[in-house]
C-alpha positions in Angstrom: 61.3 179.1 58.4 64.0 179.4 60.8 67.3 177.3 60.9 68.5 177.2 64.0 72.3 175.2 63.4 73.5 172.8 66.7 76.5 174.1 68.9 77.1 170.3 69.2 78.2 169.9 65.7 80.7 172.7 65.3 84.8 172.2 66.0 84.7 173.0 69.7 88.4 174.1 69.3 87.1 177.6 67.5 83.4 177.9 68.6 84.1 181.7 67.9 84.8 181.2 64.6 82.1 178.7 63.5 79.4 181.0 65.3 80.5 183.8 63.0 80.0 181.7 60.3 76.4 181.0 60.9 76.0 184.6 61.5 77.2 185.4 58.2 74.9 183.1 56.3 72.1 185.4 57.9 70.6 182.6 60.8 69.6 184.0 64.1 69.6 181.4 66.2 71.6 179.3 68.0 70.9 175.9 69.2 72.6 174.7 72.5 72.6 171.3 73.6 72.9 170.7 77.3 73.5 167.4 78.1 74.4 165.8 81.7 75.1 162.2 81.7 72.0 161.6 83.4 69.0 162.1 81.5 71.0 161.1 78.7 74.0 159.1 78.3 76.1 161.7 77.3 78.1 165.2 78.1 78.6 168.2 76.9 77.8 172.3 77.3 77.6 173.9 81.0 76.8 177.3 81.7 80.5 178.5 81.4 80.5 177.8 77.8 77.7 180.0 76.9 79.0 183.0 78.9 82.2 182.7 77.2 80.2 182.7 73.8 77.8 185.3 74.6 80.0 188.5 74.2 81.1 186.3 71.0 77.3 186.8 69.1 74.4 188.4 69.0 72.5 185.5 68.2 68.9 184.0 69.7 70.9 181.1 71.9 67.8 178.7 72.0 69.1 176.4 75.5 67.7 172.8 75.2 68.5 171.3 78.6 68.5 167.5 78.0 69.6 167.4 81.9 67.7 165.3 84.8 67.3 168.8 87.2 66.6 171.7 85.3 65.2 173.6 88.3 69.2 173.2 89.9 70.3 174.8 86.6 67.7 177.1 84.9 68.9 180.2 86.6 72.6 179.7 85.8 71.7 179.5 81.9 69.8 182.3 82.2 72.6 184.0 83.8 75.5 183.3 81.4 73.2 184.6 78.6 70.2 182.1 77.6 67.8 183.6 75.4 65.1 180.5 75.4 65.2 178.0 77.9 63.5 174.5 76.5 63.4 171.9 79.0 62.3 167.9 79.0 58.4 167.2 80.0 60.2 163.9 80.5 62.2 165.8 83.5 60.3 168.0 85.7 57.0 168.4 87.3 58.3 171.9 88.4 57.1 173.2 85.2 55.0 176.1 86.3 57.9 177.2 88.4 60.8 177.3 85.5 58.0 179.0 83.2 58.1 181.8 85.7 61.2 182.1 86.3 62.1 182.2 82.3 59.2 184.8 81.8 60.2 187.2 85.1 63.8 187.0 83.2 62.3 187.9 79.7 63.4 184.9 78.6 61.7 182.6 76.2 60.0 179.0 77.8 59.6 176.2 76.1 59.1 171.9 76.3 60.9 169.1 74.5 59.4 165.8 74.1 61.1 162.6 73.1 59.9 160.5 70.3 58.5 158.1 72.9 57.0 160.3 75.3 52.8 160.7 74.9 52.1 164.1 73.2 49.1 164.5 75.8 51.4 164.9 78.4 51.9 168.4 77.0 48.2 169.2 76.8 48.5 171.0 79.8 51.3 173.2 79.2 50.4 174.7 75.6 49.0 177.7 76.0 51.9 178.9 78.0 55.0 177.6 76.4 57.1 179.7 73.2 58.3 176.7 71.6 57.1 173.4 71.5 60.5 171.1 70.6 59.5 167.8 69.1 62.7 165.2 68.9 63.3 163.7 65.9 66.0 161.2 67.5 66.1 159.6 70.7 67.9 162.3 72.8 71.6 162.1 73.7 74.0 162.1 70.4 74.2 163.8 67.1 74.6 161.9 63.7 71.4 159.5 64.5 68.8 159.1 61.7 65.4 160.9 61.8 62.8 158.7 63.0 59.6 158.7 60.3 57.0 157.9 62.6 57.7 162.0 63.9 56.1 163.0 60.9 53.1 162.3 62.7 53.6 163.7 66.0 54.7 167.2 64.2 51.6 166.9 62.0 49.8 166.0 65.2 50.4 168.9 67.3 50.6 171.8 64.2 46.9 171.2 64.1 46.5 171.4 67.7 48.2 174.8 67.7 46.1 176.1 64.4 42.8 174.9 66.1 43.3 176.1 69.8 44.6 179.2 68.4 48.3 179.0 70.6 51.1 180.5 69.8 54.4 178.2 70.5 56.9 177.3 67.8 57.3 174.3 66.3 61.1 173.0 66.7 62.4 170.2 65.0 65.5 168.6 66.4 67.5 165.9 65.6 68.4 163.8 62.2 67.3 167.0 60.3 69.2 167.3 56.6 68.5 168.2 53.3 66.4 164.9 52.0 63.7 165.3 54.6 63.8 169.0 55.6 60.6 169.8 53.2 58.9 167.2 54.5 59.6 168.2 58.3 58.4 172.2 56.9 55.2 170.6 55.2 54.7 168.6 58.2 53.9 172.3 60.3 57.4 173.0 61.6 58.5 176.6 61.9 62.5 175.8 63.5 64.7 173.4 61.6 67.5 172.3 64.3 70.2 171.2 61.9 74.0 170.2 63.4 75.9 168.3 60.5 73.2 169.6 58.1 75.2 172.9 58.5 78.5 172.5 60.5 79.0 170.0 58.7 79.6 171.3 55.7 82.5 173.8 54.8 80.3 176.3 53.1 77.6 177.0 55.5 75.6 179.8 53.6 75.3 177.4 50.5 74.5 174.9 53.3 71.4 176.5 54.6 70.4 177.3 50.6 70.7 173.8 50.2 68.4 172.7 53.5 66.0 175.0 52.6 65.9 174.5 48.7 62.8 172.7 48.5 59.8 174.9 47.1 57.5 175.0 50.3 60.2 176.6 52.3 60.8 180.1 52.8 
């Protein structure tokens, strides 16, 4: 199981410092939340922040651009030191495109869908993306609650991956904590996106021990 803990939670007054913490409870990745006032109702990272990060860690930074144009911005992510690009299937029918420009940049490609979006819409993309990222809130703010009915849609496309034999990632983001991590694991996740789950708490190595206490996950 991977934990991979949400820029957006951390004190943005000593982003060097909280990344270092991840790092020493042994996580690998790094979540990034782009967000542009557009797609969603809210603001927050550009690619200047992750340039000044990059030199900073030598974490996975897995990009999730909750943005309206990804094809204006793609490029520049990649370039400030983007590891995996995940865009909206809500926001692009350039899809194709971005995929090939992420994979001539050996970086990683993958799609989010929000909870309300049909999960056949990403039928046609599966074979090619590396993570599939399933939201567990409605996009746009931390702190929301996970919604139950994404049980399902995680369940839902986990078999779809064992059965058609493709290779993508299961992400999980959004209202992800300690009472229902198991059941998002069990559910066929392999990436846990936590934010206050782990920057929230002032220990953050007994924090991951404590998302990923229950039995089933390793």
């Amino acid at each position: 199981m991977i934990v991979s803990p949400s820029l957006l939670a951390a004190d943005s007054g000593k982003y060097s410092e909280e990344i270092k913490e991840v790092e020493k409870a042994g996580l690998k990745y790094l979540h990034i939340d782009v967000m542009d006032g557009h797609f969603v109702p809210n603001l927050s990272f550009g690619p200047n922040i992750l340039e000044g990060i990059r030199s900073k860690s030598k974490m996975i930074f897995d990009t999730h651009l909750m943005i309206a144009n990804p094809s204006d911005f793609v490029e520049a992510f990649i370039k400030a030191g983007a590891d995996i690009i995940t865009i909206h299937i809500e926001t692009s029918d350039d899809i194709y495109n971005l995929y090939n420009i992420c994979k001539g940049n050996k970086k990683g490609f993958g799609l989010a869908v929000s909870p309300d979006t049909p999960l056949e819409n990403l039928n046609r993309y599966l074979k090619i993306i590396d993570i599939l990222l399933i939201m567990g809130i409605q996009p746009g703010f931390g702190g929301q609650e996970f919604i139950p009915k994404v049980l399902e849609r995680i369940k839902e496309m986990a078999v779809i991956k064992k059965t058609s034999n493709f290779n993508y990632l299961i992400s999980v983001d959004g209202g992800v904590s300690e009472e229902n991590a198991t059941d998002i694991a069990l559910a066929g996740a392999d990436i846990l996106v936590a934010g206050s789950a782990i920057f929230g708490k002032a220990d953050r190595s007994e924090a991951v021990k404590s998302l990923l206490s229950g039995n089933v996950i390793k």
